[in-house]
Biopython code that builds the backbone (N, CA, C, O; Angstrom):
import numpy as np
from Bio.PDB.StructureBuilder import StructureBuilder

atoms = [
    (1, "UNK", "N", (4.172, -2.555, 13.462)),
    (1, "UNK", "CA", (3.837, -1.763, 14.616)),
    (1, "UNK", "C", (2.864, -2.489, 15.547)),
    (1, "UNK", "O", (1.994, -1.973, 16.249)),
    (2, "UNK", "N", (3.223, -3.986, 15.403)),
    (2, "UNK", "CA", (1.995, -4.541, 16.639)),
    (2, "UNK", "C", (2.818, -4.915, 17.874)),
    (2, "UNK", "O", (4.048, -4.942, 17.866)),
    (3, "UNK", "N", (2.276, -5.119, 18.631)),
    (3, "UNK", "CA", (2.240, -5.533, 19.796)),
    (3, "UNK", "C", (2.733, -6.972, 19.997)),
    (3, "UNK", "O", (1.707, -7.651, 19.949)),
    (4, "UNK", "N", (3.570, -7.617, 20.156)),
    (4, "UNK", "CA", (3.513, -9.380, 19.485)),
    (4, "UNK", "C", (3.902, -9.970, 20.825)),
    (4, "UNK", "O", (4.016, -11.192, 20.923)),
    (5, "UNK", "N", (4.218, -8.785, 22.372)),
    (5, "UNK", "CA", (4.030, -9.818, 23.381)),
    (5, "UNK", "C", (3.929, -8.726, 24.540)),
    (5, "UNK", "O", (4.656, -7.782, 24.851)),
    (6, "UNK", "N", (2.391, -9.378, 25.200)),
    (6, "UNK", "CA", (1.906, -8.080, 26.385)),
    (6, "UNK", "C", (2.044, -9.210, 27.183)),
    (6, "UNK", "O", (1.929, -10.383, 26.829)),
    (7, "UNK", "N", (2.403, -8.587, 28.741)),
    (7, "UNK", "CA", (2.481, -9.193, 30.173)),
    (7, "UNK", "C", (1.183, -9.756, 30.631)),
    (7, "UNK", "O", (1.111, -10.609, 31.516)),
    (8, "UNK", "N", (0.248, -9.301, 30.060)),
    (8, "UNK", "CA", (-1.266, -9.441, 30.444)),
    (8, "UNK", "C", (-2.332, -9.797, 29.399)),
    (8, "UNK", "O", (-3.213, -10.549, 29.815)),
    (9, "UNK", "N", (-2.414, -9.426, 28.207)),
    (9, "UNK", "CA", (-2.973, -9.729, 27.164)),
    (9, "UNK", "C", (-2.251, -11.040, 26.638)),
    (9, "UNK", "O", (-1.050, -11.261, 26.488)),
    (10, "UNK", "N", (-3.559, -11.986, 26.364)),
    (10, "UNK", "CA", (-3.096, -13.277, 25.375)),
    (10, "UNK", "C", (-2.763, -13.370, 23.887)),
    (10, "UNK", "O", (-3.660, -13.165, 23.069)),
    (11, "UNK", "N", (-1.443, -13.687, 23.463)),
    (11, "UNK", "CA", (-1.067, -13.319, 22.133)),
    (11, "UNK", "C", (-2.177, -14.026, 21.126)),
    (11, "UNK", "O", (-2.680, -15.107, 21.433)),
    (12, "UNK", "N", (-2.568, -13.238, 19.726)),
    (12, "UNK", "CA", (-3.077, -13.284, 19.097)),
    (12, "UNK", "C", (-2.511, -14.465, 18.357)),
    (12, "UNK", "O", (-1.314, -14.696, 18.528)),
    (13, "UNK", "N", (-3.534, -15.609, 17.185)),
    (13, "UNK", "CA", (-3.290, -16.581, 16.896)),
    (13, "UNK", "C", (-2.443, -16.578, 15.791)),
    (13, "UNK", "O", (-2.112, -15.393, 15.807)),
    (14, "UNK", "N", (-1.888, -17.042, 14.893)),
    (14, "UNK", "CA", (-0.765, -16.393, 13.517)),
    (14, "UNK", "C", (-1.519, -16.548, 12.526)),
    (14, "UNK", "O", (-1.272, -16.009, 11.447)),
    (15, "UNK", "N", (-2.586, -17.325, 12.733)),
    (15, "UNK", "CA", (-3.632, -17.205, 11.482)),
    (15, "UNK", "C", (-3.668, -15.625, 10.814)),
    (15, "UNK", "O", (-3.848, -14.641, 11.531)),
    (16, "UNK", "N", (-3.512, -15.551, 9.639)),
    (16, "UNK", "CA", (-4.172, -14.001, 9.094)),
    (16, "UNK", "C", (-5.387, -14.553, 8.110)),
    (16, "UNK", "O", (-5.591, -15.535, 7.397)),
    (17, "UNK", "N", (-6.174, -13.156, 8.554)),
    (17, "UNK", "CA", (-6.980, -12.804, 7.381)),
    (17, "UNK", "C", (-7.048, -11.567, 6.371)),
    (17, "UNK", "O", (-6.218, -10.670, 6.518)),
    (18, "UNK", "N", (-7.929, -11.487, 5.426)),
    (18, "UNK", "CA", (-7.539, -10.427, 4.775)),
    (18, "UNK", "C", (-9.116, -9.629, 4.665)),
    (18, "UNK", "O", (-10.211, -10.178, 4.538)),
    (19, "UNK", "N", (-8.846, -8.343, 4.751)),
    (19, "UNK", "CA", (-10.219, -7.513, 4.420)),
    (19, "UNK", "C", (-9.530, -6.201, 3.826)),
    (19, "UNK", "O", (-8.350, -5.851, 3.781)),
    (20, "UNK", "N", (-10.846, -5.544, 3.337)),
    (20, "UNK", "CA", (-10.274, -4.039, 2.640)),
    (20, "UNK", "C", (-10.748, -2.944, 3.719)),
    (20, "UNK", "O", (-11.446, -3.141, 4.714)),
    (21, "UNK", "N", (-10.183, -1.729, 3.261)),
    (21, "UNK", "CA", (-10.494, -0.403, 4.090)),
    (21, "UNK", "C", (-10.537, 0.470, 2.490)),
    (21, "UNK", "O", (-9.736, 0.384, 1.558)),
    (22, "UNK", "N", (-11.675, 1.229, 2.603)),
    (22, "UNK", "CA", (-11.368, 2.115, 1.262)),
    (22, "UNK", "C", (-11.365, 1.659, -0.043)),
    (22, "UNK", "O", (-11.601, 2.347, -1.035)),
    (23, "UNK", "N", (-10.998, 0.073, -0.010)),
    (23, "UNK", "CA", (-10.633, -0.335, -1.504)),
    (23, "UNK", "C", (-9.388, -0.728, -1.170)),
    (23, "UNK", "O", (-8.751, -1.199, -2.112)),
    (24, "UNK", "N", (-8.707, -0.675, 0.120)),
    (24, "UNK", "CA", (-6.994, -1.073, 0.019)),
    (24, "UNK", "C", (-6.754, -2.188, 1.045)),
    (24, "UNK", "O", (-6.917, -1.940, 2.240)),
    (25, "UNK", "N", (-6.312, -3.607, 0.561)),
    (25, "UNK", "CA", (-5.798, -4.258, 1.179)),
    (25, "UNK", "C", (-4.881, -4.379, 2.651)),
    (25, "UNK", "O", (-3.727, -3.992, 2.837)),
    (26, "UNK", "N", (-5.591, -4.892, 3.385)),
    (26, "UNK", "CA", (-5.332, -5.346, 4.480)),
    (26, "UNK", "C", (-5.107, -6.661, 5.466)),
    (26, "UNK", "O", (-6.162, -7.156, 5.860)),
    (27, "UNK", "N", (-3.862, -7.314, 5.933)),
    (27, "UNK", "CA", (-3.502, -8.482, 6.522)),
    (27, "UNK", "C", (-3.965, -8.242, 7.963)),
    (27, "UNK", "O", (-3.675, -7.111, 8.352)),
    (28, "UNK", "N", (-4.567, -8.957, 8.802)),
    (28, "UNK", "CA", (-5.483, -8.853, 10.055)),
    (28, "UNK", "C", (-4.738, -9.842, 10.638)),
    (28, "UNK", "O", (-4.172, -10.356, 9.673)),
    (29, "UNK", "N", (-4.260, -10.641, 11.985)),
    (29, "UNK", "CA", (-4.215, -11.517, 12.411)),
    (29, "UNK", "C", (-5.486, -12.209, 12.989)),
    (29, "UNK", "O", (-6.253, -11.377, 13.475)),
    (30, "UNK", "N", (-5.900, -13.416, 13.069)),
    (30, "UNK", "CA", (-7.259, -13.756, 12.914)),
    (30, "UNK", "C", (-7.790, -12.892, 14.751)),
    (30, "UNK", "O", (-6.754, -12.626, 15.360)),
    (31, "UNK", "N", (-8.656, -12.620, 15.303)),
    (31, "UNK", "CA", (-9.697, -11.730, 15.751)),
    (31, "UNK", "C", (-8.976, -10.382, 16.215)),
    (31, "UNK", "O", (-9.198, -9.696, 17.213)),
    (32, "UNK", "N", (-8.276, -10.254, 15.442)),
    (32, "UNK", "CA", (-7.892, -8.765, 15.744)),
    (32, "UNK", "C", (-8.670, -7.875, 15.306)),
    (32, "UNK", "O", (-9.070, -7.947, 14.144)),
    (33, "UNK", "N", (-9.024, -6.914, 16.083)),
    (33, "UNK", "CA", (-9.929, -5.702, 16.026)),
    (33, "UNK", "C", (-9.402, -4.830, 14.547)),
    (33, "UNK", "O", (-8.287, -4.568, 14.095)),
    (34, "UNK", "N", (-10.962, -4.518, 14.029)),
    (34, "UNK", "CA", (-10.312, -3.891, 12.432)),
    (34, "UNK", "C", (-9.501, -2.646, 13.091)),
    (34, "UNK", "O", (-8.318, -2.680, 12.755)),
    (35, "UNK", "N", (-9.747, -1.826, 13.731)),
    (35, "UNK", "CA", (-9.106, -0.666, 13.905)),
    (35, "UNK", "C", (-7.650, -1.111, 14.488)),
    (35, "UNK", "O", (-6.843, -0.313, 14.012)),
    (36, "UNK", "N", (-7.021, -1.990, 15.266)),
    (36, "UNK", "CA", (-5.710, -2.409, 15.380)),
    (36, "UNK", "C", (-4.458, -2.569, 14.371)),
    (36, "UNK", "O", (-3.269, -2.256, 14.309)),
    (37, "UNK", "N", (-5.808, -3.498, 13.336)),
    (37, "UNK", "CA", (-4.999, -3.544, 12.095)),
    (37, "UNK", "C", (-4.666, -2.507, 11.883)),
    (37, "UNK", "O", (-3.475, -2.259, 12.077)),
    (38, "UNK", "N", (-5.611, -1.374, 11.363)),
    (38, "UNK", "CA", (-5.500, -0.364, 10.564)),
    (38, "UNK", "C", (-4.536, 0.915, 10.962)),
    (38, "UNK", "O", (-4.065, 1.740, 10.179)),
    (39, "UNK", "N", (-4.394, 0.862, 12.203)),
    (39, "UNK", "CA", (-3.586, 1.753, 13.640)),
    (39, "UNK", "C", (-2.368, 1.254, 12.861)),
    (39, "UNK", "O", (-1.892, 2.065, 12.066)),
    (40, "UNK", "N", (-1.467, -0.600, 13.008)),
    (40, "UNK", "CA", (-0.777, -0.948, 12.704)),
    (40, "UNK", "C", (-0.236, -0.741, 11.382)),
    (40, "UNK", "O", (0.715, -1.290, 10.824)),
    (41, "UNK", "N", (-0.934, 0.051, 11.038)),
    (41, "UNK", "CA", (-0.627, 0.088, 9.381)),
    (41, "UNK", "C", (-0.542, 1.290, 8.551)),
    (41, "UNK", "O", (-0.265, 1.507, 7.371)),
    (42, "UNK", "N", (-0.911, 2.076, 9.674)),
    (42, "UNK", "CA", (-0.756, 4.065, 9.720)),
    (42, "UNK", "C", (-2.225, 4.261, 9.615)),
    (42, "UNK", "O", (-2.250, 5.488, 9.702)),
    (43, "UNK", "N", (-3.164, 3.988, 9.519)),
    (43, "UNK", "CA", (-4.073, 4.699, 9.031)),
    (43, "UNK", "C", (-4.334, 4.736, 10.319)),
    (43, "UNK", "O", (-4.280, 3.810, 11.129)),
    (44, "UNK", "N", (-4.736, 6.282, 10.547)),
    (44, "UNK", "CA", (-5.396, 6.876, 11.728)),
    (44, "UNK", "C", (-6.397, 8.155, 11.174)),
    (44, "UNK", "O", (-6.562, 9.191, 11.818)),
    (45, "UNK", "N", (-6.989, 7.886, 9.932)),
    (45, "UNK", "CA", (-8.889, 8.402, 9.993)),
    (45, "UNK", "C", (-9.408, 7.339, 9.589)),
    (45, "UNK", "O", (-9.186, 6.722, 8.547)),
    (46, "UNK", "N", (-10.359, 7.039, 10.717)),
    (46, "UNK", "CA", (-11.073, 6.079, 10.126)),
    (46, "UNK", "C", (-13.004, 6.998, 9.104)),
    (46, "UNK", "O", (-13.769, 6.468, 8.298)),
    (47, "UNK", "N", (-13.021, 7.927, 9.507)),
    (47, "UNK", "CA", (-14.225, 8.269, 8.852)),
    (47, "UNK", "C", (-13.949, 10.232, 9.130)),
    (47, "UNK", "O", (-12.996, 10.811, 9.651)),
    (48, "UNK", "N", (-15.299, 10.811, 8.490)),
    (48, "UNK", "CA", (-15.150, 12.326, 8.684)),
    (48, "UNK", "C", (-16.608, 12.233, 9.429)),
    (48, "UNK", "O", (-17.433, 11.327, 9.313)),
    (49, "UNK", "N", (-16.690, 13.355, 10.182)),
    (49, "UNK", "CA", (-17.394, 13.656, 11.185)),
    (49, "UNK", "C", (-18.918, 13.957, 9.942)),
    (49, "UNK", "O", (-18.475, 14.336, 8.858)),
    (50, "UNK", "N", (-20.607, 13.842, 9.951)),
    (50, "UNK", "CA", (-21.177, 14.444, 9.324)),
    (50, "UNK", "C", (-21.683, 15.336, 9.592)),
    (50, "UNK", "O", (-22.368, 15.808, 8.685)),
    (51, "UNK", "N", (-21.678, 16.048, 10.834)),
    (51, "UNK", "CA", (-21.834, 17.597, 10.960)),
    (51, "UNK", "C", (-20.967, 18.572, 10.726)),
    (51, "UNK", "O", (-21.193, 19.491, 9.939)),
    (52, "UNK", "N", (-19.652, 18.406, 11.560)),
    (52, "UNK", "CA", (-18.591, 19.519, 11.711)),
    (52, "UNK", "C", (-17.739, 19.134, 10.489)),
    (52, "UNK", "O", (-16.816, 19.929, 10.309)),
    (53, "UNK", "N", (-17.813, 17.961, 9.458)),
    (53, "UNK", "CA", (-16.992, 17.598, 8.712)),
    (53, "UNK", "C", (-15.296, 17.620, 9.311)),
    (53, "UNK", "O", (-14.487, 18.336, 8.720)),
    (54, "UNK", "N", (-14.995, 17.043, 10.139)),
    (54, "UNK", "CA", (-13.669, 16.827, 10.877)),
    (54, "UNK", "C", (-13.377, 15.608, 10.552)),
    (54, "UNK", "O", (-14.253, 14.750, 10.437)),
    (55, "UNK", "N", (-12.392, 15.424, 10.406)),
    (55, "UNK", "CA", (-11.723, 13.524, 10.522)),
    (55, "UNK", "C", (-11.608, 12.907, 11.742)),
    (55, "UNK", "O", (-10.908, 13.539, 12.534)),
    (56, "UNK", "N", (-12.195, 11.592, 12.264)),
    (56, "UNK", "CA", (-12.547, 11.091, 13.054)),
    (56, "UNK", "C", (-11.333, 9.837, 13.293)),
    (56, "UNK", "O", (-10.747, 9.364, 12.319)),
    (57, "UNK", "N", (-11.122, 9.501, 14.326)),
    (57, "UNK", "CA", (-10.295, 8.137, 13.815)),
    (57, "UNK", "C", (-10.341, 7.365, 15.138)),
    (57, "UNK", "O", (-11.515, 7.452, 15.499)),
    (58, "UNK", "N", (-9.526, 6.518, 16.217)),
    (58, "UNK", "CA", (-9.623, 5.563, 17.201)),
    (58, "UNK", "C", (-9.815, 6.816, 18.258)),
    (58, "UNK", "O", (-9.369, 7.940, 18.030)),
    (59, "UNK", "N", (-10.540, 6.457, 19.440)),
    (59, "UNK", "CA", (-10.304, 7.835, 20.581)),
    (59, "UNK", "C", (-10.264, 6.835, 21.569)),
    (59, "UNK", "O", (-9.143, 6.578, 22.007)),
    (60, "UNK", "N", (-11.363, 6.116, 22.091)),
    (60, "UNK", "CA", (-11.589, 5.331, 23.671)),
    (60, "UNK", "C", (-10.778, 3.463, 23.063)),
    (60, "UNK", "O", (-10.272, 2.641, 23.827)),
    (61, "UNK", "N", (-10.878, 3.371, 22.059)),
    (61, "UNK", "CA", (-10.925, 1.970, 21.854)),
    (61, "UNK", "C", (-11.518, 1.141, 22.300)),
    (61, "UNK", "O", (-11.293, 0.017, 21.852)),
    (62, "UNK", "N", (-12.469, 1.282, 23.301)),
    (62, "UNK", "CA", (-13.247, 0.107, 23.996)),
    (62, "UNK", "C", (-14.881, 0.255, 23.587)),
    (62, "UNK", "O", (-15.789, -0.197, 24.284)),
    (63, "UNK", "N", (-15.016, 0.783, 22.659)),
    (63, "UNK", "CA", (-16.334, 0.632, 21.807)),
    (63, "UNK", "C", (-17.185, 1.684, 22.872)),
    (63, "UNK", "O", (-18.402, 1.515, 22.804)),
    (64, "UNK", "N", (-16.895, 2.374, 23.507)),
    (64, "UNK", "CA", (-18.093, 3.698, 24.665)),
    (64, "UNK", "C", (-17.932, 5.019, 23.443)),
    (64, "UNK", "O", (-18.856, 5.781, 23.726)),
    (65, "UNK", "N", (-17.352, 5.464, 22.520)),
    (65, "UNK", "CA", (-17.592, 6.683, 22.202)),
    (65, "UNK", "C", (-17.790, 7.112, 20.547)),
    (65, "UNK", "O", (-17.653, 8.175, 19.940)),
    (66, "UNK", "N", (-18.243, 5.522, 20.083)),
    (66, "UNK", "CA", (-18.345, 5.532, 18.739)),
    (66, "UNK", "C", (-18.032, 6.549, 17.660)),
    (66, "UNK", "O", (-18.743, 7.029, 16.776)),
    (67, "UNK", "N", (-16.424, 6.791, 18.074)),
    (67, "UNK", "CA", (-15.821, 7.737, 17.031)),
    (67, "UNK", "C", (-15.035, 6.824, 15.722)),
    (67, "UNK", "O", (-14.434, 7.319, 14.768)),
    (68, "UNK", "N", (-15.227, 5.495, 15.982)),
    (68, "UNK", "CA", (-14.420, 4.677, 14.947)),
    (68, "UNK", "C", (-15.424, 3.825, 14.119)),
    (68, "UNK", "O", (-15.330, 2.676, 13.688)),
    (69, "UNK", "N", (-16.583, 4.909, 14.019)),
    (69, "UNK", "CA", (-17.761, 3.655, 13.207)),
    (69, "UNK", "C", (-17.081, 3.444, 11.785)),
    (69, "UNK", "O", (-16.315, 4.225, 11.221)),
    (70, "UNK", "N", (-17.472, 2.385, 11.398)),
    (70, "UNK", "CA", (-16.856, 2.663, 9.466)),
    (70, "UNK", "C", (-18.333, 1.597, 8.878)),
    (70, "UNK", "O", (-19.345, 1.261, 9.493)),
    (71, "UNK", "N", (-18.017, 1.388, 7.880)),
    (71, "UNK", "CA", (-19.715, 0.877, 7.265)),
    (71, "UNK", "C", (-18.944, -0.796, 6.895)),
    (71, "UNK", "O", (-17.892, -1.006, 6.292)),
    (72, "UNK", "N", (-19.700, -1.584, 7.371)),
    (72, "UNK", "CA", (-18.966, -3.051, 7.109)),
    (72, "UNK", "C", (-20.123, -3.720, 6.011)),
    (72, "UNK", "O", (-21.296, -3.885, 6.345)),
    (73, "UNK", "N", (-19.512, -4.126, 4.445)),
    (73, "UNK", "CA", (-20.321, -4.486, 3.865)),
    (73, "UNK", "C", (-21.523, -3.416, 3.480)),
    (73, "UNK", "O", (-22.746, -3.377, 3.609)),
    (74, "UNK", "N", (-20.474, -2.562, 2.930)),
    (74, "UNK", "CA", (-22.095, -1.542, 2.691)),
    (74, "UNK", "C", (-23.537, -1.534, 3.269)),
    (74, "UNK", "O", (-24.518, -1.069, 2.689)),
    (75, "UNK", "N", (-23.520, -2.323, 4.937)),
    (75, "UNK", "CA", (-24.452, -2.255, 4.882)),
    (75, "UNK", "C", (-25.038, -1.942, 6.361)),
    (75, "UNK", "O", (-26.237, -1.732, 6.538)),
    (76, "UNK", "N", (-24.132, -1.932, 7.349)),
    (76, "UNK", "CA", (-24.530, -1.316, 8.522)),
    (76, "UNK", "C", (-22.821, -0.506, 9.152)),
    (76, "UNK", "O", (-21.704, -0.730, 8.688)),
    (77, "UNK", "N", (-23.124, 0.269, 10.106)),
    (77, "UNK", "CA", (-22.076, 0.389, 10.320)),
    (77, "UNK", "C", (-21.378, 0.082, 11.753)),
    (77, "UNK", "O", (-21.987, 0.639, 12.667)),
    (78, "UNK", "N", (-20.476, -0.518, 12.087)),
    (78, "UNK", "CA", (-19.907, -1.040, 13.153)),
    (78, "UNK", "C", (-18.889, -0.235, 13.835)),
    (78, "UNK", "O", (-18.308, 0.597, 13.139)),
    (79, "UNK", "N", (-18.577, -0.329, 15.041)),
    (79, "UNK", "CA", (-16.982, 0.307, 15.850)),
    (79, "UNK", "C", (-15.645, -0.739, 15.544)),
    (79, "UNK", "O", (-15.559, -1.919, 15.886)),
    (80, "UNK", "N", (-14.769, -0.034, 14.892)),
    (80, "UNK", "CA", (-13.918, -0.733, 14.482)),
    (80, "UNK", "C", (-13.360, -1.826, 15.682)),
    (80, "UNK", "O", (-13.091, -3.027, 15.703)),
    (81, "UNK", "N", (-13.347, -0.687, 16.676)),
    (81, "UNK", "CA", (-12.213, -0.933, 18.011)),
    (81, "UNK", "C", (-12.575, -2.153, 18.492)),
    (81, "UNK", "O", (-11.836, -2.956, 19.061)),
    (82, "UNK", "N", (-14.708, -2.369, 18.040)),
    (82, "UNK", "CA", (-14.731, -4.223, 18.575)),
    (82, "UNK", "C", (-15.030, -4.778, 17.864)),
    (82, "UNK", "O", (-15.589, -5.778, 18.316)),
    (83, "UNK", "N", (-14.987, -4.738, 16.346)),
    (83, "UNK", "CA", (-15.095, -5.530, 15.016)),
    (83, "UNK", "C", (-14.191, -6.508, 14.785)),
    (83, "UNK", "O", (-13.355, -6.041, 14.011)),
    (84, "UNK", "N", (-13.815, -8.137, 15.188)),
    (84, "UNK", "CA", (-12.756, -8.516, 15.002)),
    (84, "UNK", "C", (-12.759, -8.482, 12.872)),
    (84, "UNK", "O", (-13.716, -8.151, 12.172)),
    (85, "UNK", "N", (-11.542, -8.883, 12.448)),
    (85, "UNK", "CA", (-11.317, -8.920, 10.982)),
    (85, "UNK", "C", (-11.885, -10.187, 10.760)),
    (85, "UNK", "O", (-11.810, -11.268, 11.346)),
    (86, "UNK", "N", (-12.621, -9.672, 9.514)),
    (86, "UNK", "CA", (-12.943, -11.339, 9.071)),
    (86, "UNK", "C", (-12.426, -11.486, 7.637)),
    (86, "UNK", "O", (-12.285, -10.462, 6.969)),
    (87, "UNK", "N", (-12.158, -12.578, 7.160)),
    (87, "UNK", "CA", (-11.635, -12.440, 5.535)),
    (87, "UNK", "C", (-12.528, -12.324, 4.976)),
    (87, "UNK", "O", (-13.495, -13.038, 5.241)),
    (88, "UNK", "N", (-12.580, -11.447, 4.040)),
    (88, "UNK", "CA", (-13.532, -11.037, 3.021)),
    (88, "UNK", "C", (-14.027, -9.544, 3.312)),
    (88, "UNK", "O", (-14.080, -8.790, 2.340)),
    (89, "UNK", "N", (-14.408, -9.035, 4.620)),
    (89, "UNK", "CA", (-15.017, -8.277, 4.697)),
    (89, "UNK", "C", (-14.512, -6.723, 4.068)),
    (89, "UNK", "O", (-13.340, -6.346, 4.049)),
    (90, "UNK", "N", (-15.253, -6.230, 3.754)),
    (90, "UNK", "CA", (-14.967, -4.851, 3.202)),
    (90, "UNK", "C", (-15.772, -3.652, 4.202)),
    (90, "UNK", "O", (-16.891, -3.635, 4.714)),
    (91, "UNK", "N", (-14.842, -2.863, 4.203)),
    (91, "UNK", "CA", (-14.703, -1.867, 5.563)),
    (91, "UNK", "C", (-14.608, -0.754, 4.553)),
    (91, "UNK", "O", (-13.981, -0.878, 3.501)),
    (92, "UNK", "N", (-15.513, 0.781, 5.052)),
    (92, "UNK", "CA", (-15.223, 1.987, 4.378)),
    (92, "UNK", "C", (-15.756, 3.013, 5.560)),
    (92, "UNK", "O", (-16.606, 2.848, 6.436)),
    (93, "UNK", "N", (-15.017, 3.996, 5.272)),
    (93, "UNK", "CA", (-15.414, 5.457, 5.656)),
    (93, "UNK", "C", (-17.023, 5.901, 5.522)),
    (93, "UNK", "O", (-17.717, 6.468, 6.366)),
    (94, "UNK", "N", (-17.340, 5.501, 4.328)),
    (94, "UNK", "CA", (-18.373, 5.657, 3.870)),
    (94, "UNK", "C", (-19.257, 4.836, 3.081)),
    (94, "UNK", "O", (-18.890, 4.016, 2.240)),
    (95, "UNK", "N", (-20.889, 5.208, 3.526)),
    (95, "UNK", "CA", (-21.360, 4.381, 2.891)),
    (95, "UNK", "C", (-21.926, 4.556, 0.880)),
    (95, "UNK", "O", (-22.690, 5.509, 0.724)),
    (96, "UNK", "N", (-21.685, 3.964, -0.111)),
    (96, "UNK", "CA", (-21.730, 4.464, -1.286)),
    (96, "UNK", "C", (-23.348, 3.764, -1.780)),
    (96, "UNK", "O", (-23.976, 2.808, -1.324)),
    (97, "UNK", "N", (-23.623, 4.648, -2.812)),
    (97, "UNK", "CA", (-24.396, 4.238, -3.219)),
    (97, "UNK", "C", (-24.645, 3.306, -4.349)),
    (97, "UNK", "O", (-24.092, 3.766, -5.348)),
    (98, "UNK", "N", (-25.402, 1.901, -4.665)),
    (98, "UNK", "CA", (-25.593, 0.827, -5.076)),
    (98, "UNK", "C", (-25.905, 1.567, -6.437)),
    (98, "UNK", "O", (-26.223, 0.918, -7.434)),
]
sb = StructureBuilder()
sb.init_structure("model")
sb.init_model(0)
sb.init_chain("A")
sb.init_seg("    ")
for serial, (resi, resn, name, xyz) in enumerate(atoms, 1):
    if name == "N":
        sb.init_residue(resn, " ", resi, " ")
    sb.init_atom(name, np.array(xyz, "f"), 0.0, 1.0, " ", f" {name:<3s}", serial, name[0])
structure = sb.get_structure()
C-alpha cells in the first residue's frame, strides 16, 4: 500500500530498515516516516488517548497536532508522522515499566 511513484515527491531509496511497533516487526524503506510504514501495513492506532481513553492514530501528518506520539526506545516520545525509521528502533503505544 505505498506510494512507489508521486509527480512531486522524490522516490524513497530501496534501502530497508527494520524496527518494531508493539513487539511486531516492521520493514521501513530507509527515511520513511514510522507512521507511513505503519499506515502501509494497516495499522491505523497508533496510541489511546490518556484522558478520554479513545484510540488515537495519524490525523494532520505534518507533525502540528501530535495525535501520532508513540514512545521510541522506552524513552521519550516522538510524532510518528516525522520520525524517519531507523533499524533497530523499537516504537510502542506505550510507555512500560523497567
Amino acid at each position: 500500500m505505498r506510494i512507489t511513484g508521486h509527480p512531486v515527491l522524490p522516490d524513497l531509496p530501496a534501502d530497508e530498515v527494520g524496527f518494531t511497533f508493539n513487539g511486531e516487526p516492521y520493514t521501513a524503506r530507509e527515511g520513511e516516516p514510522v507512521a507511513a510504514t505503519l499506515l502501509a501495513n494497516g495499522v491505523r492506532q497508533l496510541r489511546v488517548s490518556p484522558v478520554a481513553v479513545e484510540p488515537r492514530g495519524i490525523y494532520c501528518g505534518i507533525g502540528h497536532c501530535y495525535e501520532c506520539r508513540v514512545w521510541l526506545n522506552n524513552d521519550t516520545q516522538v510524532r510518528a508522522c516525522l520520525t524517519p525509521a531507523t533499524e533497530g528502533d523499537s516504537f510502542a503505544s506505550e510507555r512500560t515499566e523497567e
